[in-house]
C-alpha positions in Angstrom: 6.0 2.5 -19.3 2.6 4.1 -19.3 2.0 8.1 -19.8 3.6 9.0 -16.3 1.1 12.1 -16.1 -1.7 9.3 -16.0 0.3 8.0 -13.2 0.6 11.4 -11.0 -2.8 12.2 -11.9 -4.3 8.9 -10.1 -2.0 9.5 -7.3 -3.2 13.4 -6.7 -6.5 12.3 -6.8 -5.5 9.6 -3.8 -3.5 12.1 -1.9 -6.4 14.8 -2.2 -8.8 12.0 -0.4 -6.8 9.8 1.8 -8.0 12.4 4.8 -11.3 12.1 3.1 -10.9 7.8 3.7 -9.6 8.6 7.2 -12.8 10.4 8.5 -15.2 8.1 6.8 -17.9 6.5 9.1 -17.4 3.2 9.5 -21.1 2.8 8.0 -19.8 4.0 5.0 -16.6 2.3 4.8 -19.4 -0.9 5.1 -21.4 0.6 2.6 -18.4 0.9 0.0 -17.5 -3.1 1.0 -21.5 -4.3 0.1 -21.1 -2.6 -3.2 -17.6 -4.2 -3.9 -19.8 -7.6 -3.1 -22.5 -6.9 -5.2 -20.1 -5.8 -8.1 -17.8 -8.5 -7.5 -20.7 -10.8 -8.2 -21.6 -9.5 -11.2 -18.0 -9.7 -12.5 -17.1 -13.4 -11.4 -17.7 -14.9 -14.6 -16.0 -12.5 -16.6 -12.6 -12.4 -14.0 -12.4 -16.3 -13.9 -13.0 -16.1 -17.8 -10.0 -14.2 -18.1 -8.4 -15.8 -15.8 -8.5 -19.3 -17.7 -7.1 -16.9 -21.1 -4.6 -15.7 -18.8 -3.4 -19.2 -17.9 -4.4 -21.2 -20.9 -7.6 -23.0 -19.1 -10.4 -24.0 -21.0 -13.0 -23.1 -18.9 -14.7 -26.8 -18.9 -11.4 -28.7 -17.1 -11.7 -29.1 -13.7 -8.3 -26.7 -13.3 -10.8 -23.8 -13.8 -11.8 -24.7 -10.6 -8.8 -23.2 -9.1 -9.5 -19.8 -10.7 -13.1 -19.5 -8.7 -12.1 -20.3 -5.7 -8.7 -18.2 -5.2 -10.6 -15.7 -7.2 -13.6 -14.0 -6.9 -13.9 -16.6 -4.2 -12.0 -15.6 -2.3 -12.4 -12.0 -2.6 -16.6 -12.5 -1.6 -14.9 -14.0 1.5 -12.8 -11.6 2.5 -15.7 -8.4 1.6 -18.4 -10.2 3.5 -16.1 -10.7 6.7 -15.0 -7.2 6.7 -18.9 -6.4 6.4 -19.4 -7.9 9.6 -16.6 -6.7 11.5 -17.9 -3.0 10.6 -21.4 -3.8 11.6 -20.2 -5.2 15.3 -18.2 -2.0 15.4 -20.5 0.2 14.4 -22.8 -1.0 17.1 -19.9 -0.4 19.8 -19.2 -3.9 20.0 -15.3 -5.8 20.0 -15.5 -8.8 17.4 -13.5 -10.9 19.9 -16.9 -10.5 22.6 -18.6 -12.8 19.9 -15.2 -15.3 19.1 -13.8 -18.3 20.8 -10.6 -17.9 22.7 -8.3 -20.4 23.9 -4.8 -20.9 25.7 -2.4 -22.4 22.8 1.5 -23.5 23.3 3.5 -21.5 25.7 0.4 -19.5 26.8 -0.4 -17.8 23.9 -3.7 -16.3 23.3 -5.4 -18.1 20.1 -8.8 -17.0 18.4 -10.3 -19.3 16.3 -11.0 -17.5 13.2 -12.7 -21.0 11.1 -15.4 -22.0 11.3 -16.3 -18.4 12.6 -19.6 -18.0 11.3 -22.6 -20.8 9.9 -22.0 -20.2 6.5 -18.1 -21.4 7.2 -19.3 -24.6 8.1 -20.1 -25.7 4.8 -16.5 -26.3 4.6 -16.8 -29.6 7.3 -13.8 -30.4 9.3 -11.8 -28.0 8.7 -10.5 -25.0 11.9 -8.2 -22.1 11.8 -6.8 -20.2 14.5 -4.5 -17.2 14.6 -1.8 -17.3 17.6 -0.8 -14.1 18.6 3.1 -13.5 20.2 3.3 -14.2 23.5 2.6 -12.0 26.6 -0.4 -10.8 24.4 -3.2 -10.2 26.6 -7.2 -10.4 25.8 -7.7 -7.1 26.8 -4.4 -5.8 24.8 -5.5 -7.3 21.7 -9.0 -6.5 21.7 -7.9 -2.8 22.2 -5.5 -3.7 19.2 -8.8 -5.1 16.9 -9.2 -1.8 14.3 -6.8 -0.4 15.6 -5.9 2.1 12.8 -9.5 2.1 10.8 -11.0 3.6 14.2 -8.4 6.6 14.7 -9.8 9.3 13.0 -7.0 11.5 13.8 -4.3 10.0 11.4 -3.5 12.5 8.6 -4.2 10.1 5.6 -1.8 8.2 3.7 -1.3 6.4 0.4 -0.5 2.8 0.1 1.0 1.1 -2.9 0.3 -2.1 -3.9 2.9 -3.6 -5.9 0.6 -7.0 -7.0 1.3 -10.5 -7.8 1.0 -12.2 -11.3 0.5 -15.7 -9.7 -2.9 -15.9 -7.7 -5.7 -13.1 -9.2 -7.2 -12.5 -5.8 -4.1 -11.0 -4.5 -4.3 -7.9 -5.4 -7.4 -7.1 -4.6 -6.7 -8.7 -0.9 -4.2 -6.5 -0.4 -5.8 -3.5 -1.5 -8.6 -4.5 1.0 -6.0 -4.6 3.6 -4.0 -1.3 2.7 -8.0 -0.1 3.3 -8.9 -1.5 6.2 -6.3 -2.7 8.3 -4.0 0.2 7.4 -6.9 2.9 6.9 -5.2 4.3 3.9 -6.3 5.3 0.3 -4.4 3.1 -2.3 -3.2 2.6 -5.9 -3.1 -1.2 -7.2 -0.2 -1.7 -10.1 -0.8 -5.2 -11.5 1.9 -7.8 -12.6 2.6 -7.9 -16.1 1.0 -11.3 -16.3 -2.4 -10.6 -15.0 -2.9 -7.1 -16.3 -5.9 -8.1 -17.7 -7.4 -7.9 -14.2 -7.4 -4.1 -14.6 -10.8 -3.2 -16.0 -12.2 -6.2 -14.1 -10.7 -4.7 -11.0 -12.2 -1.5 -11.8 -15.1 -2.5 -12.2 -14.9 -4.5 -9.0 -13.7 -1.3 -7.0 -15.4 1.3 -8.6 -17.7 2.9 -5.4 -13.8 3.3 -4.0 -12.6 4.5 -7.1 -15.7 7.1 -7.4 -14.7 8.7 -4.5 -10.8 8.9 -5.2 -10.0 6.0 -2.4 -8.7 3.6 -5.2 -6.8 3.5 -8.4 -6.2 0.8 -10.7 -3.1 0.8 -13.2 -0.6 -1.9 -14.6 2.8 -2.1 -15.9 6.2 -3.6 -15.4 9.3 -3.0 -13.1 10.1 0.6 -14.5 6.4 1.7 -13.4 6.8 -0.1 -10.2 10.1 2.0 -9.9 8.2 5.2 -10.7 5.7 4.7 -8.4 8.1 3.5 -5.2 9.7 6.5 -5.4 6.8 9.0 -6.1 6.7 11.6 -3.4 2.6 10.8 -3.1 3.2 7.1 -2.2 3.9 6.8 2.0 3.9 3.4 2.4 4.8 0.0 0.1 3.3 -3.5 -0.4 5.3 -5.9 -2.1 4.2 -9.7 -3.1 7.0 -11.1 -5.2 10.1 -12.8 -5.0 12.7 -11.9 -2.3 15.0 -11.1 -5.4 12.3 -8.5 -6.7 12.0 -7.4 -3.1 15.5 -6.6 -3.1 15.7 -4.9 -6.3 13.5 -2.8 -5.9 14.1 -1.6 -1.7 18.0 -1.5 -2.7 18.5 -1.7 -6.3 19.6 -4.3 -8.8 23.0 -6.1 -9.1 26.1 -5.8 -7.0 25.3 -2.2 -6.1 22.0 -3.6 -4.8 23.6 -6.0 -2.8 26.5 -3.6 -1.4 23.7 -1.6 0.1 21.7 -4.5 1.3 24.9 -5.3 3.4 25.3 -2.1 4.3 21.8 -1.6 5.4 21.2 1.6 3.3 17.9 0.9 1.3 17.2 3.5 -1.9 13.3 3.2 -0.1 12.9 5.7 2.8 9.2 4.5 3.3 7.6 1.7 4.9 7.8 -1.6 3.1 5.6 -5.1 3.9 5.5 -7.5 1.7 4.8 -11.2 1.5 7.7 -12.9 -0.6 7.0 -17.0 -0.9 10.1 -19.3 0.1 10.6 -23.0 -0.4 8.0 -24.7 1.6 7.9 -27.5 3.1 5.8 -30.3 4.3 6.5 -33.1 7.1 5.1 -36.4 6.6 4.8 -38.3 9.9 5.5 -42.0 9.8 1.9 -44.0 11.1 1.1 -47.3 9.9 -1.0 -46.1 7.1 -3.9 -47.9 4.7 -2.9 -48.5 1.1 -5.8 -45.9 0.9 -4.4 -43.8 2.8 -1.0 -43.3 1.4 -2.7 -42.9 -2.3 -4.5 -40.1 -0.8 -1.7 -38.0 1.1 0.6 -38.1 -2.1 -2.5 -37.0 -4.5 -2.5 -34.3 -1.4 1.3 -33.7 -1.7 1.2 -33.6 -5.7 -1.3 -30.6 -5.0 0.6 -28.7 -2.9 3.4 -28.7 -5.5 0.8 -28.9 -8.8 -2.0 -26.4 -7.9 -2.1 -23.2 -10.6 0.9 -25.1 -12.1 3.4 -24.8 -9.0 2.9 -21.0 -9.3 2.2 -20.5 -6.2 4.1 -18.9 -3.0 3.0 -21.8 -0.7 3.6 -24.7 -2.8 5.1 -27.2 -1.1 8.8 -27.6 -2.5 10.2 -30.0 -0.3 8.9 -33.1 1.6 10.3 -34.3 4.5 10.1 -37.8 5.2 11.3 -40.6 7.8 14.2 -42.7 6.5 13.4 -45.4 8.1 9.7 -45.6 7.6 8.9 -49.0 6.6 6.3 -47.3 4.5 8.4 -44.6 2.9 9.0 -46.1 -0.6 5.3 -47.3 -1.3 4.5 -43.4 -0.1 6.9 -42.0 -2.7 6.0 -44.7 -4.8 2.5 -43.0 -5.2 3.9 -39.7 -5.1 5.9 -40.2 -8.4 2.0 -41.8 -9.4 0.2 -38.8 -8.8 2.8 -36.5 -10.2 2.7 -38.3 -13.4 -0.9 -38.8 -13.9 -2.0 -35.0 -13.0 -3.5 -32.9 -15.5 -1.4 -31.2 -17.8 -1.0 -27.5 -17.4 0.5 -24.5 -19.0 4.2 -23.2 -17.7 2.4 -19.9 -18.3 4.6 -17.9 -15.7 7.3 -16.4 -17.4 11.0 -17.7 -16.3 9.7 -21.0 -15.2 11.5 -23.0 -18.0 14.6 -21.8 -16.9 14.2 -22.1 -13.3 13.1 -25.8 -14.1 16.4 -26.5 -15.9 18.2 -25.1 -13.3 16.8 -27.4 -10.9 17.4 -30.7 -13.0 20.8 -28.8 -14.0 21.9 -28.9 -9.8 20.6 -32.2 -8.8 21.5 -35.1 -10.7 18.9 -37.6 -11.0 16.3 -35.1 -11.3 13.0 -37.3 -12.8 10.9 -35.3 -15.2 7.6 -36.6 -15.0 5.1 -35.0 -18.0 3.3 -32.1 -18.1 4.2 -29.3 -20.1 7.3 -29.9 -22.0 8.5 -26.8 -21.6 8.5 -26.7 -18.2 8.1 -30.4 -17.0 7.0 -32.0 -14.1 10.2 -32.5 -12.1 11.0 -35.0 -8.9 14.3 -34.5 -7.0 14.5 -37.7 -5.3 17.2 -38.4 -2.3 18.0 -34.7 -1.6 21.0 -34.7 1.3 19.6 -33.3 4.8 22.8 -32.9 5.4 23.9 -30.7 2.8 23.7 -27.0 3.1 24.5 -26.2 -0.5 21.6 -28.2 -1.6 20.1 -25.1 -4.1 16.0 -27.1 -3.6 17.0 -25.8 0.0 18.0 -22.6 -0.4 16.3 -21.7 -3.9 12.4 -21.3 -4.6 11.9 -22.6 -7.8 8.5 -21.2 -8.4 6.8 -24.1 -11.2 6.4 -27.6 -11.0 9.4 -28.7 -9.1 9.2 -31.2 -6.1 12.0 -32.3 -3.8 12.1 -35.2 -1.4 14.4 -36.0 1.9 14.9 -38.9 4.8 16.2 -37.9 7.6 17.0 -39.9 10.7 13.7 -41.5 12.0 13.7 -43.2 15.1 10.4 -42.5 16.9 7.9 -40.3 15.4 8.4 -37.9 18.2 12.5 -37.9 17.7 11.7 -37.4 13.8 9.6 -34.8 14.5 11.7 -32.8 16.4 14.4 -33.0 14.2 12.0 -32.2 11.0 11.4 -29.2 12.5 15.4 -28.6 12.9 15.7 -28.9 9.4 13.3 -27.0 8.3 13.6 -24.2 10.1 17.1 -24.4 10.0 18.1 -25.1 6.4 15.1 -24.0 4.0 15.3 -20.6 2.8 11.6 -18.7 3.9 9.3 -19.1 6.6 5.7 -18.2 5.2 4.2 -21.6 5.2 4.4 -25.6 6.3 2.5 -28.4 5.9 2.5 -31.6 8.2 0.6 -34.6 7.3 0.0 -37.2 10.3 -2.6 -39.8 10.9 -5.1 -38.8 13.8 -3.9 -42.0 15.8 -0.1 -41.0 15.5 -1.1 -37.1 16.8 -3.0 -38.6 20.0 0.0 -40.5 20.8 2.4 -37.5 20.1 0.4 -35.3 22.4 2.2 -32.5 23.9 5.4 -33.9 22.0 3.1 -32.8 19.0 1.7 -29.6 20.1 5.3 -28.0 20.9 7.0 -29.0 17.9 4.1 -27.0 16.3 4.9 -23.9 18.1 9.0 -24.6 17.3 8.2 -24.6 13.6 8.8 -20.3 12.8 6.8 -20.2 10.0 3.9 -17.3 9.5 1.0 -20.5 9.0 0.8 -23.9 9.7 -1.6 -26.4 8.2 -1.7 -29.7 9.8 -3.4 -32.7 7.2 -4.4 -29.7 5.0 -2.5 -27.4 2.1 -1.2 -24.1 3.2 -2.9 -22.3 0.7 -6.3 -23.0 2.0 -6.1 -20.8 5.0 -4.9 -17.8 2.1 -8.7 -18.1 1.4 -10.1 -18.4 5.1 -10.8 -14.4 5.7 -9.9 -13.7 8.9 -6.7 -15.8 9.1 -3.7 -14.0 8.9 -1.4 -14.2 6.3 2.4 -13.5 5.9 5.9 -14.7 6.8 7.0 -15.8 10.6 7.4 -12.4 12.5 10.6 -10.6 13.5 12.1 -9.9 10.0 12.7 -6.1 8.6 14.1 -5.0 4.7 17.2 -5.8 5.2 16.5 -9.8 5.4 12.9 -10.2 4.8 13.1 -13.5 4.8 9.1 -14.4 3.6 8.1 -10.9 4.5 7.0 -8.3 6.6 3.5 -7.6 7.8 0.3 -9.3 7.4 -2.6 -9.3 5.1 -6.4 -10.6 4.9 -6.7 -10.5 8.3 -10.8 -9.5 8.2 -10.7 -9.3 12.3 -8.5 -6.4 12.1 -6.4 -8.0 14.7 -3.3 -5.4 15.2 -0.2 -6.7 12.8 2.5 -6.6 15.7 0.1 -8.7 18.2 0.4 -11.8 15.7 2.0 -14.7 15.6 0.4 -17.3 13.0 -2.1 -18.9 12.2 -2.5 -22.7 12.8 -5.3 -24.4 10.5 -6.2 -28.3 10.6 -8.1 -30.7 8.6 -9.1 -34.0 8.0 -6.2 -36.8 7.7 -9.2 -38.2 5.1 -11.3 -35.9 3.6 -14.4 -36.8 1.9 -15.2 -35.5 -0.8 -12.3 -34.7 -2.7 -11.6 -31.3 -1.5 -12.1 -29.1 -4.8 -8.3 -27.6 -4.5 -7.1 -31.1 -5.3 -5.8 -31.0 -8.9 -7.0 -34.4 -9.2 -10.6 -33.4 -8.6 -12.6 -33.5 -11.7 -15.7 -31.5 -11.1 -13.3 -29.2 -9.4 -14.6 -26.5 -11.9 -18.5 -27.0 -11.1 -17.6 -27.0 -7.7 -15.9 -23.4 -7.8 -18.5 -21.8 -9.4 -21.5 -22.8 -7.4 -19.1 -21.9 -4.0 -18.7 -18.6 -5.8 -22.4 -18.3 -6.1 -22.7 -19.6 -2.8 -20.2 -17.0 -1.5 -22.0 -14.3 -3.6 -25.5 -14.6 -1.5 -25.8 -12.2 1.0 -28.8 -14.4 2.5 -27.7 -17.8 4.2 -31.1 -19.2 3.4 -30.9 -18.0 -0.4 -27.2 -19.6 0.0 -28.0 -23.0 1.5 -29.4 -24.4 -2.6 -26.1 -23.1 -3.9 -24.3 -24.9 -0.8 -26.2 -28.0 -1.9 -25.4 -27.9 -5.5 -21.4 -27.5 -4.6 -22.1 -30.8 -2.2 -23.4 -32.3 -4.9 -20.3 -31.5 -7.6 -17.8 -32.5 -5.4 -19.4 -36.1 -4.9 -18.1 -36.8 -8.2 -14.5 -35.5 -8.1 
């Protein structure tokens, strides 16, 4: 527990200047945003650095890849997106004049959000669009867009930003967010695990910090508890586990959980948060390529393997046709690409002893390598049928993958009753996956594009990983609407979000890719220039100019030929 008076120092310093942030021209909120660029530049090499310390990467393996791009990365994205929102604003114009709109399921308004400018495009084949609710008009939501950064009238608050210890962008996301979408002044306390991101963050922030918008700290749950409850702090942003969510809105153990059914949280103030889940992904039966099915379970291993399974999107459980003539050779390559993936650190503390818990509940677990602390584990032949299953209901958070058939029949009838399941029996609804070949979606047709809508789940990636539309900018991110403290499921809220599109008008966001990309996309863990690749995108990012850009664009082509 730090010095508490450092603590209510920072936050008088915030509540003396969140008015101060509130009546801020938008020029100089944009000015603020092109000096976070500039500085988060200057810092990549350092964060991703300590970054690989953090995690136990040397900084030559390919898995330092991952660092750059859901690092700094992703934070140039997000800055230099929120740049030019201000600057259509500024000039009196509504971003959504200048984006493509479209009627998606059910009549709901989409915008697609990727590609959105012609620097996106260097990522080929790859869109994202954000559905907002239905009944949401084009005029209601571009009167939503800025909604609260444009009303100069609000008295200044103070957000809290309660940061994960997983991904090292998040933070810094969500303090862009508190910022921007919510136009309040905020304090950042860092995870244990990645409190080495506080003078890089500070470094990173400091034109907000200069002028008492931002404040940087770190500490464990008894600061996180000091600052919930601190008179200065309106409004809360959690990213954790539902159980941390809990603890901390209702309090810890049985007590905690008497309230939690009584509906009477200890927090009086606002709370959003974004809370993981056990995610899955739907593999379509097509009549696939030996190729082909090598490539979707290197994909699938990914989903599950990426920053060591320490992720909140990582795909715990795969959902699979029983009858799929193809279904063993598939899994047969999944166990493949599970064993032959890079080994990684089990650096997140816990995860050995949510790994043995898994193995412990499901006989026949397969450990397949990796760290042997925390090994690479397959549950194989999980019970659709079965409620109790804990893969279901339990996100194990590490390097745990579970696999079940269900009842095929047609593609369509398997679809349908995929999304049953998963909406039905998994615990969480922040992200899913489906994988189906472009010939088996044509034939789908509508049958395809409603069982998308059916699936309640905050984003959707169809032949690509969830947690590439976390770095796409103005995507929204965060659990399936309609949740509230009391069972926040995934969450509540949204984050990134660089349109400023107003929280209650969305929905989700849908993102697709290519059932065969080429290159290897540099997320896969079995990339091996993954590395090269993330720093010249970070470079690439980092350019303000397209035309200065375009080289560094090149250079990344030219690294990822050889992953």
């Amino acid at each position: 527990m730090p010095d508490t008076s450092v603590l209510d120092d920072g936050l008088a310093v915030l509540r003396a200047r969140a008015r101060e942030w509130v009546t801020t021209s938008l020029s100089g909120k944009r000015v603020l945003l092109e000096r976070l660029r500039v500085a988060t530049a200057q810092v990549a090499e350092e964060w991703v650095a300590a970054s690989c310390r953090g995690k136990g990467i040397d900084l030559d393996a390919p898995a330092a890849g991952e660092e750059w791009l859901s690092g700094p990365y992703a934070l140039l994205g997000a800055t230099d997106a929120l740049i030019w929102l201000l600057s259509v604003l500024e000039s009196g114009g509504n971003p959504l004049d200048r984006a493509t709109t479209r009627t998606a399921q059910g009549g709901r308004l989409a915008v697609d959000v990727f590609p959105f400018t012609a620097r996106d495009r260097a990522l080929s084949g790859y869109t994202g669009r954000v559905w907002l609710r239905p009944g949401i008009t084009l005029e209601q939501a571009q009167a939503g867009i800025a909604r609260r950064l444009r009303d100069t009238g609000l008295p200044g608050e103070v957000g809290l930003v309660l940061g994960a210890g997983n991904v090292n962008s998040i933070p810094a996301l969500d303090a862009l967010s508190r910022l921007y979408q919510d136009n309040a002044v905020v304090l950042v306390k860092l995870n244990p695990v990645n409190a080495y991101l506080e003078p890089i963050l500070e470094r990173c922030f400091a034109a907000f910090i200069e002028r008492g918008f931002v404040r940087v700290t770190s500490g464990g749950a008894d600061t996180g508890s000091y600052l919930v409850g601190h008179p200065a702090v309106d409004t809360v942003h959690i990213t954790g586990s539902r159980a941390s969510h809990d603890a901390i809105v209702f309090g810890p153990g049985e007590e905690g959980a008497r309230r939690r059914a009584d509906r009477k949280p200890l927090v009086g103030k606002p709370v959003t948060s974004e809370l993981g889940g056990v995610g899955p992904v739907i593999v379509i039966p097509g009549r696939w390529s030996e190729a082909a099915l090598k490539l979707q379970a290197r994909h699938v291993a990914t989903q599950r393997l990426h920053n060591s399974g320490f992720n909140c999107v990582a795909t715990q459980v795969v959902v699979v046709p029983g009858d799929w003539p193809q279904a063993d050779r598939f899994l047969h390559h999944l166990r493949q690409a599970l064993i032959g993936a890079p080994d990684r650190s089990g650096y997140y503390p816990g995860a050995a002893e949510r790994q043995r818990s898994a193995v412990d509940n499901h006989p026949g677990a397969e450990l397949l390598g990796g760290d042997p602390a925390v090994p690479r584990t397959l549950l194989v032949d999980l019970d659709p049928a079965d409620r109790k299953t804990p893969a279901f209901r339990t996100e194990y958070f590490g390097p745990v993958l579970g696999v079940t058939r269900l009842p095929g029949g047609t593609p369509a009838d398997f679809l349908d009753r995929a999304v049953d399941f998963c909406n039905d029996r998994l615990a969480g609804d922040l992200g899913a996956g489906v994988i189906a070949d472009p010939g088996t979606i044509r034939r789908l047709g509508p049958r395809f594009d409603a069982a998308i809508a059916r699936l309640r789940y905050g984003t959707i990636a169809v032949n690509c990983w969830v947690g590439l539309i976390y770095a796409l900018p103005r995507a929204t991110w965060g659990a399936f609407p309609g949740r509230d403290v009391h069972d926040a499921g995934s969450g509540v809220g949204v984050v990134h979000n660089a349109l400023l599109l107003d929280p209650d008008h969305v929905e989700r966001t849908v993102g697709r890719g290519p059932f065969r990309p080429w290159p290897t996309p540099p997320w896969f863990v079995s990339n091996r220039n993954a590395h090269a690749i993330g720093r010249h995108m970070t470079a690439f990012a980092a350019e303000p100019s397209l035309a200065k850009a375009l080289p560094k664009a090149l250079a990344a082509l030219v690294s990822s030929l050889g992953g």
